[in-house]
N, C-alpha and C positions, 0 to 999 in steps of 0.2 A: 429535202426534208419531207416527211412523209405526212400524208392526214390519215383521219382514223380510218376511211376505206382503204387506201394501201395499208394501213401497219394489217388490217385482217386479213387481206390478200396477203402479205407476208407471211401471216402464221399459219394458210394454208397450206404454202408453198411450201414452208416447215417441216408439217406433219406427214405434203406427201415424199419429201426429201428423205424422211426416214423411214418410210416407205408403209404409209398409212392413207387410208383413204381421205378428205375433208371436202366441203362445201361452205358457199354460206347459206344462210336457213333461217326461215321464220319472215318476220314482218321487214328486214331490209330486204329479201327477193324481189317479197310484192313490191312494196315502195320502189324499188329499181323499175321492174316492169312496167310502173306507173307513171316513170316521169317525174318521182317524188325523190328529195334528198332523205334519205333514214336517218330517223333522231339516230340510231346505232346498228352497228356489224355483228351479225353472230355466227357463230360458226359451228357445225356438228361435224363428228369426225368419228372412227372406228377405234379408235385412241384410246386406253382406258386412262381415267383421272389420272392412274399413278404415271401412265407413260407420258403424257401432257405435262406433267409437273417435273419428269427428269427432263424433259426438253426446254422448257420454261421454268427456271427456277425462283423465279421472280412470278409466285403466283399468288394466287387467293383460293383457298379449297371449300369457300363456302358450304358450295354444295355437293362436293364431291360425292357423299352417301346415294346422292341421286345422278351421278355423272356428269355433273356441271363444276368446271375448273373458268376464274377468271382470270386472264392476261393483262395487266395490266400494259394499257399504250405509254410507251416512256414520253417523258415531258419534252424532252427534244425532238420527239414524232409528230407533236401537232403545228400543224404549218402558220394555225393563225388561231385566235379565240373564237373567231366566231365558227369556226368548226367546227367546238367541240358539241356534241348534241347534249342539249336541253335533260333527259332522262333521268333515273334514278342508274343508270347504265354509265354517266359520262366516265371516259378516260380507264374502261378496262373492254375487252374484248372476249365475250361469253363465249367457250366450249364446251360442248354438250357432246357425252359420249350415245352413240349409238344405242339404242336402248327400248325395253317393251319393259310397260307398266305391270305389275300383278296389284290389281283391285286399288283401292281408296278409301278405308276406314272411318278416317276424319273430312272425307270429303276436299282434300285441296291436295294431300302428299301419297305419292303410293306408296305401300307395307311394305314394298319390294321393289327393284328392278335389277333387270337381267339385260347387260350387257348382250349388245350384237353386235354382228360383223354387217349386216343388210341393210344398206339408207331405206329402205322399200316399208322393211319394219318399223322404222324408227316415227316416220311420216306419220303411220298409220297412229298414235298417241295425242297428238298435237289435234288443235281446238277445231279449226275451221279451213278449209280446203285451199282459202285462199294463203293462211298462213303454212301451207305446207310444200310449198316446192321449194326443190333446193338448184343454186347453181354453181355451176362451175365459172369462176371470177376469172380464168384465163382466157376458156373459149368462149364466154361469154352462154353454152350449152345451158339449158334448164329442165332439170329431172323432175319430172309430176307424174308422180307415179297416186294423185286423190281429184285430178280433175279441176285444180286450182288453174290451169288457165282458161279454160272455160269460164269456169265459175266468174272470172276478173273479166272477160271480154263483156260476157251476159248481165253482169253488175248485180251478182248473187252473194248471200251471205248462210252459208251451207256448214254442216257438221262434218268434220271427217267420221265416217261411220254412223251405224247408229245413235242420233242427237237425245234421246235419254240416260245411254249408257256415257255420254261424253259429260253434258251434264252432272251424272251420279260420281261421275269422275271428281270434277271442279266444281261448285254451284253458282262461280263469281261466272264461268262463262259465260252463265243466259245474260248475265249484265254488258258482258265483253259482243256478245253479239248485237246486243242494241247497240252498245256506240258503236261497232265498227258498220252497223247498219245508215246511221247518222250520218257518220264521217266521211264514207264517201259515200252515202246517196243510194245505197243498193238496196235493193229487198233484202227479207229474211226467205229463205226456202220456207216453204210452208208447213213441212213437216219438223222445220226446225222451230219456227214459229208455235206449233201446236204443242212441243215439248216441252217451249217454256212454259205456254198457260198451264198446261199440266203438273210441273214442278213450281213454278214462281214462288209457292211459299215456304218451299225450303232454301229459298237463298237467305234467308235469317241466321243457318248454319254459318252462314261466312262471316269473316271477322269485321268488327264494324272499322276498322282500319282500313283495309281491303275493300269497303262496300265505299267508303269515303274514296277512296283514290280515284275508283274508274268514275261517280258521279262527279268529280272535279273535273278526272279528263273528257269527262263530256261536257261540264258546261263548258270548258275554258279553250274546246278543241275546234270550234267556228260554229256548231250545230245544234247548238243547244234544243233548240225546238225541238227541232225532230227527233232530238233523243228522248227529252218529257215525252212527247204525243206516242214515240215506242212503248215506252215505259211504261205507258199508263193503256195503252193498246194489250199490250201483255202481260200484263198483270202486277209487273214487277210496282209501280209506284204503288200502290196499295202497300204491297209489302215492308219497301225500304225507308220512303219518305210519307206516311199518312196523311202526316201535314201538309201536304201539298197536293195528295190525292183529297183531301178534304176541302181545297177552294171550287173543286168542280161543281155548276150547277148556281152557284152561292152570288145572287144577283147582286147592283151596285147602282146608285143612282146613275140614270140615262145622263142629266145634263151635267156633269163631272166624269163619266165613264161612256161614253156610248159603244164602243167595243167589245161588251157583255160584261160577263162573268168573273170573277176574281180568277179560277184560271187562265181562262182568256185573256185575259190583263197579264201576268204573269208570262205567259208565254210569247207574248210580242217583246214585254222587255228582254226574255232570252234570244228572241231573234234581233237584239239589237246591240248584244252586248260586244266592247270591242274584241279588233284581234290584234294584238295574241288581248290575254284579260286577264287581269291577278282573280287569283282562288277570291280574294274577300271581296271581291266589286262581284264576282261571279253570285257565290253563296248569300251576298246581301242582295242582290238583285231576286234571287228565287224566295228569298223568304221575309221580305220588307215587308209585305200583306198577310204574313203567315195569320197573324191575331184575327185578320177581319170575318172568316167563319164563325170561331167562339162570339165574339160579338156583333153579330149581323143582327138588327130587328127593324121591323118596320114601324117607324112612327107616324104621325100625323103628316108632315111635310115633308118625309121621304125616308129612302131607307138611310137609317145611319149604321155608323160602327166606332161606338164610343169607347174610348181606351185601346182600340184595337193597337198600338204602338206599344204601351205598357204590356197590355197579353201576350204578343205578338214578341217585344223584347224576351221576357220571360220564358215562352214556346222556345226560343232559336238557342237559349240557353240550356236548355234542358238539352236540345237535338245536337248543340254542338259537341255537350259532352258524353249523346250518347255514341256519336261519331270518332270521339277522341279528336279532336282540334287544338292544335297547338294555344296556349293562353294566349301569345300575342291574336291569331287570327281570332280566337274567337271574341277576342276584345274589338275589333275591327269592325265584325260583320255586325254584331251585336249597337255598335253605335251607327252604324249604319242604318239599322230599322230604325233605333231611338230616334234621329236625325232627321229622317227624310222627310218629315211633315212639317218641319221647320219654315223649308223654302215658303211658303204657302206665308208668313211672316216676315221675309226676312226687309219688304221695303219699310215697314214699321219699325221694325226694331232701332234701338236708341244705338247711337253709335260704338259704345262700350261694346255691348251686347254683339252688334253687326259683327266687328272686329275679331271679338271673342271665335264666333262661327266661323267666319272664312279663317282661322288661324290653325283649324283643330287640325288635328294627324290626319295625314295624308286627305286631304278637304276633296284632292282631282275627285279623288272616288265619290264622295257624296253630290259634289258637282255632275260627272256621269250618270250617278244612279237617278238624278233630281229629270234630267234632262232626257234620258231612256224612259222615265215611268210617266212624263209629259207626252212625250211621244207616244206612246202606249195608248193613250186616255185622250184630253181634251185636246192636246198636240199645242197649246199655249205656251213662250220660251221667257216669258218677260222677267219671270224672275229670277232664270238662269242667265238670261243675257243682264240683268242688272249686275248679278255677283261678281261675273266676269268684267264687268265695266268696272266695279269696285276692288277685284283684285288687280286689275292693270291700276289702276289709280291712286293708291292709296301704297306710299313707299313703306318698305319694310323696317325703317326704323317709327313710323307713325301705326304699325301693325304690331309690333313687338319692342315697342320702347324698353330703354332701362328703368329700373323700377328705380324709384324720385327715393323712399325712403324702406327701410328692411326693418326685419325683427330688432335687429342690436338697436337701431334706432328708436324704435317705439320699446327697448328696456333704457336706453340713453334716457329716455324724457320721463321715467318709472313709473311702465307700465311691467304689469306683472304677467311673465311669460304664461300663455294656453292660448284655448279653442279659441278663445276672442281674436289673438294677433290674425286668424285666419279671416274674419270679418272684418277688420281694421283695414288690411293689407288689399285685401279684394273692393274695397270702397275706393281706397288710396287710387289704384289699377284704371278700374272703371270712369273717378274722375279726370285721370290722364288720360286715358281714349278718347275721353270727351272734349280734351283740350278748357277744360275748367282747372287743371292742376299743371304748373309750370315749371314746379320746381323746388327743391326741396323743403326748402320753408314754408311756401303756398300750403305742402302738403302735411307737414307739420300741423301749420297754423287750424288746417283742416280735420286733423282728427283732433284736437286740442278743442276742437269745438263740437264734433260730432260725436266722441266717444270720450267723456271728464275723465279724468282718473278716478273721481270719485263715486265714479260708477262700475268700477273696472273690479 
């Protein structure tokens, strides 16, 4: 049974079977040469789409217009799940025919391409030196024909060719070169570096879809710091995230913060986030403090930042939909910032209440974020480790009881159905958490007293 690196070695072996050139190419080379398993296998070939598609009939023509045919890896190919990579790639096998760009109008797709027979050419298109060697999966040979093994010994993050015209090319790259600057720890060449400060305000051309994905895959890809500190080294946060170029500088009281600055703060809980990290413990970690710029002032006994949660919600709402964020995440991250000043409460709160909170969706995340932005700041855990003592403690049928009485009920006793069953029902709730209500009559007896009918 085959995994996804043999079924691509197979469809190399394919293409040269019928007597065509192929390699594989791109980011699985590197990752090979690194020591790293590749989220996926890609493969470039002299092939044109249509002859890739009579040998593979079982394909996906995507992108054929640009010489990209997907193979899909058959289901009895993969050895085990945990194999399949992680991507938006899983469970097909990218061919990319041989090929030289003419120009980029919209900035992401070229007007044109022109089919070639020369891997040499083909090389010469693609982003970064490191992403351009190809190898041969038999002999194990690797053609670099752009200085990419260098570049990977030397721990360089370089342009294939001149870095304005690659740029003018794509404008997500100068994005794509910070993370892959991050991710594994290299420099930027410097002239690649100068490119972007030069260009950085035209990455706005890119789609905010596209600008969303690569800042996910950097927070979420181990390195989140050092992608912000690029980011913002280069010009690019200014451009894409304002709100976040906006906590720079933006002081916080010492004896609650003594690690500075609302960036500064932000940035330690990025170097703290886990791995691997969901996108919404990510994106609520970066922007839980969004609000506290707008409302920064200094008062008498120290700086505050009143409402900054309410702002601050509002702000991430506006960014997630300029981002395009799925409703559920953006419901996530958004309660997220709501939430996080809670902690700061939570050994007061009356039991109903307590309850209520450690029950919300998916709560782990608010628990990490509570515990990352403690660390961050005063480094005090007491009222993470309470919750934690209260989640171990407290059984899930005492967390999430069955509710004592329902709507039919409270129209059984005649009350007249609306907005009130909603306040009836939620008092009902609350006295059962408390262990003041025991049972269905208790609870009866209870609104029968706290809400007449003849006030209904």
């Amino acid at each position: 049974m085959l995994n996804s690196k043999q079924f691509a070695i197979s469809v190399i072996q394919t293409l040269r079977d019928r007597g065509h050139q192929a390699f594989l190419c791109g980011g699985c080379v590197r990752d090979l040469l690194l020591g790293r398993e590749p989220a996926d296998y890609d493969v470039t070939s002299d092939a044109t789409p249509e002859q890739v598609m009579r040998i593979f009939p079982e394909t996906y023509a995507v992108g054929a217009q640009f010489g990209v045919v997907l193979v899909p890896v058959p289901k009895d190919a993969i050895a085990k799940p945990a194999e399949v990579p992680p991507s938006g790639k899983s469970g097909v096998i990218e061919v990319a025919t041989f090929r030289s760009d003419v120009s980029y109008s919209d900035g992401r797709h070229p007007d044109a391409v022109r089919f070639s027979k020369d891997p040499r050419e083909d090389v010469q298109r693609r982003d970064f030196t490191i992403n351009g060697l190809l190898m041969d999966p038999v002999s194990g040979e690797v053609l670099d024909y752009v200085g990419g093994r260098k570049d990977l010994e030397t721990h360089v993050i370089r342009t294939i060719g001149e870095p304005h015209q690659r740029f003018t090319e794509d404008k997500l790259r100068m994005l794509r070169a910070v993370r892959f600057s991050a991710r594994f720890g290299y420099e930027l060449d410097p002239a690649t570096l100068t490119a972007i400060r030069e260009m950085a305000g035209q990455v706005s051309r890119v789609s905010h879809e596209r600008i969303r994905e690569e800042l996910t895959k950097m927070l979420t890809e181990g390195h989140a710091r050092d992608a912000f500190l690029l980011l913002d080294e280069s010009g690019l946060l200014i451009e894409v995230l304002p709100e976040i170029s906006a906590m720079k500088g933006v002081e916080q009281p010492p004896q609650y913060h003594p690690e500075g600055d609302v960036f500064v703060h932000t940035l330690l809980l990025l170097e703290n986030l886990p791995r691997p990290c969901h996108l919404t413990l990510a994106w609520g970690a970066l922007l839980h403090d969004v609000g506290k710029p707008p409302t920064f002032r200094v008062a008498p006994d120290r700086i505050r930042f009143d409402g900054h949660v309410e702002v601050g919600v509002k702000m991430a709402e506006a960014l997630c939909r300029r981002l395009r964020f799925s409703n559920d995440d953006t419901e996530q991250i958004l309660a997220l910032i709501q939430n996080h000043m809670r902690f700061g409460q939570i050994m007061q709160m009356k039991e109903s209440t307590l309850k209520k909170f450690l029950r919300m969706p998916n709560f782990e995340e608010h628990l990490d974020l509570h515990r990352m932005d403690c660390m961050a700041s005063h480094r005090i855990l007491s009222a993470y480790e309470f919750a934690q003592e209260k989640l171990a403690s407290i059984p899930a049928e005492k967390m999430r009881p069955a509710p004592l009485i329902t709507g039919d009920d409270l129209i059984a006793a005649g009350y007249a159905p609306g907005p009130r069953f909603k306040d009836i029902l939620s008092a009902v709730e609350d006295g059962q958490l408390e262990g003041r209500l025991l049972s269905r009559e208790e609870a009866l007896t209870f609104v029968s007293h706290d809400f007449p009918l003849t006030n209904s």
